[in-house]
C-alpha positions in Angstrom: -45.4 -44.4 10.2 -47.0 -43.0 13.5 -44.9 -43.3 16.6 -45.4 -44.4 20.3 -44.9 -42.2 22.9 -45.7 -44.1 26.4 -48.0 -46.0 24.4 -50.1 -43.4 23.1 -50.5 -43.2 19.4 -49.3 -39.2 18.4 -50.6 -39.7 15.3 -53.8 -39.0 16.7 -53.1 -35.1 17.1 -51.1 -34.6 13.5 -53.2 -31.8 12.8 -52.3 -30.0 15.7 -49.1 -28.4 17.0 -48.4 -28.5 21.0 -47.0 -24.7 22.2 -45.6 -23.8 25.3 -45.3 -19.7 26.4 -42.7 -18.8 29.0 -43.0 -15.1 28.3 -43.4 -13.3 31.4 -40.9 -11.7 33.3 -41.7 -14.2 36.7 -41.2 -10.3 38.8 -43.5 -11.9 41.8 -41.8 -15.0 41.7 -37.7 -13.5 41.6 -36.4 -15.7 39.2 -37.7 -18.0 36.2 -41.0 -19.8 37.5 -40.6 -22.3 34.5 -36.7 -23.1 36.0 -37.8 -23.7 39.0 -37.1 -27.7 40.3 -39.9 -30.1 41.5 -37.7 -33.2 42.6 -35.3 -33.8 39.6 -36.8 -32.1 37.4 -37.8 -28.3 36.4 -41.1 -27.1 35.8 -40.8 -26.6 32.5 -39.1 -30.3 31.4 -42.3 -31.7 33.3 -44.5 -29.2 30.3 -42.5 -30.7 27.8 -42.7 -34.0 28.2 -46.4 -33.6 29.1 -47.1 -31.7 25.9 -44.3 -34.3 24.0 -47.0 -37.0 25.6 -49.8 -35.7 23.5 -48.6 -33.6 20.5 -46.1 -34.6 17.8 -44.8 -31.1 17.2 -43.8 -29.3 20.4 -42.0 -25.7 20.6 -41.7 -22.8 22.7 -41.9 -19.2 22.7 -39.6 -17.2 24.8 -37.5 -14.3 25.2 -35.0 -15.9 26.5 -33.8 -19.1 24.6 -30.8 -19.4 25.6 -32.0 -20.7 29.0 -33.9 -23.3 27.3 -31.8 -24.8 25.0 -31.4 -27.7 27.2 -34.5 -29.0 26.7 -34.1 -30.0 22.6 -36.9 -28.5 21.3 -37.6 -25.4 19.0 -37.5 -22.4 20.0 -39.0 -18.8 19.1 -39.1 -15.1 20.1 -42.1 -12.6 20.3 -41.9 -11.2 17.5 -44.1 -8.0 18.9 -42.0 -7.5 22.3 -43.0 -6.4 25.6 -46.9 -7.1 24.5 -47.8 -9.8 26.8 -49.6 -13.2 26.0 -51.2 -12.2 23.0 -47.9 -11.7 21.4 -46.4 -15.4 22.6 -49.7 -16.5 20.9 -48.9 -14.4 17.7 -45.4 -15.7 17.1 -46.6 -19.5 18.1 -49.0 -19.2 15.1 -46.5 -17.4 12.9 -44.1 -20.5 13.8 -46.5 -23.1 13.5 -46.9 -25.4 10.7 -51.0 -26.5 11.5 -53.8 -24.4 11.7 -54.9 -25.7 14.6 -52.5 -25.5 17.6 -52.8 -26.2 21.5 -50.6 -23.6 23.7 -50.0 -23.7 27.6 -48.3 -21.1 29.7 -45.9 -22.2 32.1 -47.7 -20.6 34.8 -50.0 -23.8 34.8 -47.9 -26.3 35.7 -50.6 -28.6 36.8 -52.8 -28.6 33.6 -53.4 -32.5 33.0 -53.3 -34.6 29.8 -56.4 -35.6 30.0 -57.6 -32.2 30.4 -55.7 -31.2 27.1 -57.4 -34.0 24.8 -60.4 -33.1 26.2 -59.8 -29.4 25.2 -58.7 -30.5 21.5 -61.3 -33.0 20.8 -64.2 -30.4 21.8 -66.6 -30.2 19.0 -66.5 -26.6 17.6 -66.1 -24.4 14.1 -65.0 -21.6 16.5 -61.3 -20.5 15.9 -60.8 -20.1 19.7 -61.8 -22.8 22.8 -61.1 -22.2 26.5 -61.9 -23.3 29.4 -64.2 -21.6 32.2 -63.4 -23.2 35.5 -63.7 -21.7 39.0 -65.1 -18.1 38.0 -62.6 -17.8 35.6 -61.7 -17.6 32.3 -58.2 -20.1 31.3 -57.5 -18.1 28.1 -53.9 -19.8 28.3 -54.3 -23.4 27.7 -56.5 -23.3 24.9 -56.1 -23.9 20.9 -56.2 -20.7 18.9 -56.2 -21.3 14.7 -53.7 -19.7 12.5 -56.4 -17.3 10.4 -56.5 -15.3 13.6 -53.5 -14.0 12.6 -55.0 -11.1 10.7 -57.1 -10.1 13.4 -54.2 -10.3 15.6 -51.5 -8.4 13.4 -54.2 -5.5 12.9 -54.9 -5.2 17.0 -51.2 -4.2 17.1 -51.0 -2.5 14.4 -53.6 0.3 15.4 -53.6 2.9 17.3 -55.8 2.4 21.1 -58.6 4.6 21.5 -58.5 7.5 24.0 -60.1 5.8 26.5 -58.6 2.5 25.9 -55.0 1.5 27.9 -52.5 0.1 26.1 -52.4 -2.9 28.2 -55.8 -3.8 27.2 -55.2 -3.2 23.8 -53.3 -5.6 23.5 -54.9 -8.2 25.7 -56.8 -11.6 24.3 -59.8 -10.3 26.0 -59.3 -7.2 23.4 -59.2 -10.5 20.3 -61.9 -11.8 21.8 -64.2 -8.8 21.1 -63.6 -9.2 17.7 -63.7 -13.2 17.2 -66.3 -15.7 18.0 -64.6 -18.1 20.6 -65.8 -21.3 22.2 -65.9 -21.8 26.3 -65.5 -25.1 27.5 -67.2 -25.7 31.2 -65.4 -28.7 32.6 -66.4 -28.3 36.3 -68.7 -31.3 35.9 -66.1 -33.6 34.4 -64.9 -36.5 36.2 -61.5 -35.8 35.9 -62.0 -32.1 37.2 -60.2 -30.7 40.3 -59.4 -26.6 40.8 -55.9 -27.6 41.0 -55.9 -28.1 37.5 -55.8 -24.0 36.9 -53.5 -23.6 39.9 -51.4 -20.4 38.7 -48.1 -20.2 39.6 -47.0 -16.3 40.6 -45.2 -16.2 43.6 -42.9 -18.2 46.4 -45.8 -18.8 48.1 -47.7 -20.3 45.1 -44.6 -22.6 44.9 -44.5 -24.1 48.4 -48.1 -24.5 47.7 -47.6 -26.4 44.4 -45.1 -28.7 45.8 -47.4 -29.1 48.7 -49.9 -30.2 46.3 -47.4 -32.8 44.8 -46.3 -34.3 47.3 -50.1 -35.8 48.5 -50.5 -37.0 45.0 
């Protein structure tokens, strides 16, 4: 029987699972961006409900679980370590029980519902979609398939090239060299504001996001 959630239907998105990646090691910020409160609550309970809003199936991949077992839901480690995002994304799809699958970084706190159905209901056969949004690329709130895993699992298995530096090895941009990927432009959407990719790095970035809030 499908279930309500804020009277939204999640049996709508049963074919997709909803990730969250709290994988970096916040060094600009000083301590754990996703920990961080906005009012009562943290950053990353404000992801998790949003993503619990749209997705029946919600975990999250971190290094460190243990500071997030408060917030009830599953919870995995890199299985690659020290590799950056690409490996979060790796271990999601190893976790993951749908082939298709939706995953946000915590450094995007501001990333809108609206914004992700619009992302999981784009039209494509492509095993990657992203959005393109003020002279950017968002490569972190996107849906990646599980038969990239292959491609993924070779990339660090091999050996980089002379010329090539091991952080681009393993970067997505390196997986996107190798797989056909869908952009999504949403500048021209209704719903659209730059605020929506607002990346969270620094104290700075923080006083600015709760700036943000608090004219909303």
């Amino acid at each position: 029987m499908a279930t309500k959630h804020d009277g939204f239907n999640l049996a709508m998105y049963k074919d997709f699972t909803g990730i969250i990646l709290s994988g970096g090691k916040s060094s600009r910020m000083g301590s754990d961006k996703a920990l961080l409160k906005l009012g009562d609550e943290t950053i990353i309970e404000r992801m998790t409900k949003l993503m619990k809003s749209v997705f029946n199936d919600v975990f999250m991949v971190t290094n460190t679980p243990d500071d997030y077992r408060f917030l009830k839901v599953p919870l995995c480690e890199d299985i690659y370590k020290h590799k950056g995002p690409l490996s979060g994304i790796h271990s999601g799809l190893v976790h993951s029980s749908t082939n298709t699958n939706f995953f946000i970084s915590c450094d995007l706190p501001l990333v809108s519902e609206e914004l992700i159905k619009y992302i999981i209901e784009f039209k494509t056969d492509k095993s990657i979609r992203y959005c393109f949004a003020a002279g950017h690329n968002h490569y972190l709130a996107g849906v990646y398939s599980r038969d990239l895993l292959p491609e993924i699992e070779g990339i660090f298995s091999s050996n980089p090239s002379p010329s090539e530096k091991k952080e681009n090895q393993f970067s997505i941009r390196n997986l996107l060299n190798n797989v056909e990927a869908e952009t999504i432009y949403v500048e021209n959407l209704a719903f659209y504001s730059d605020d929506l990719f607002f990346n969270l790095n620094t104290p700075e970035d923080f006083e600015h996001l709760k700036k943000i809030l608090s004219h909303r």
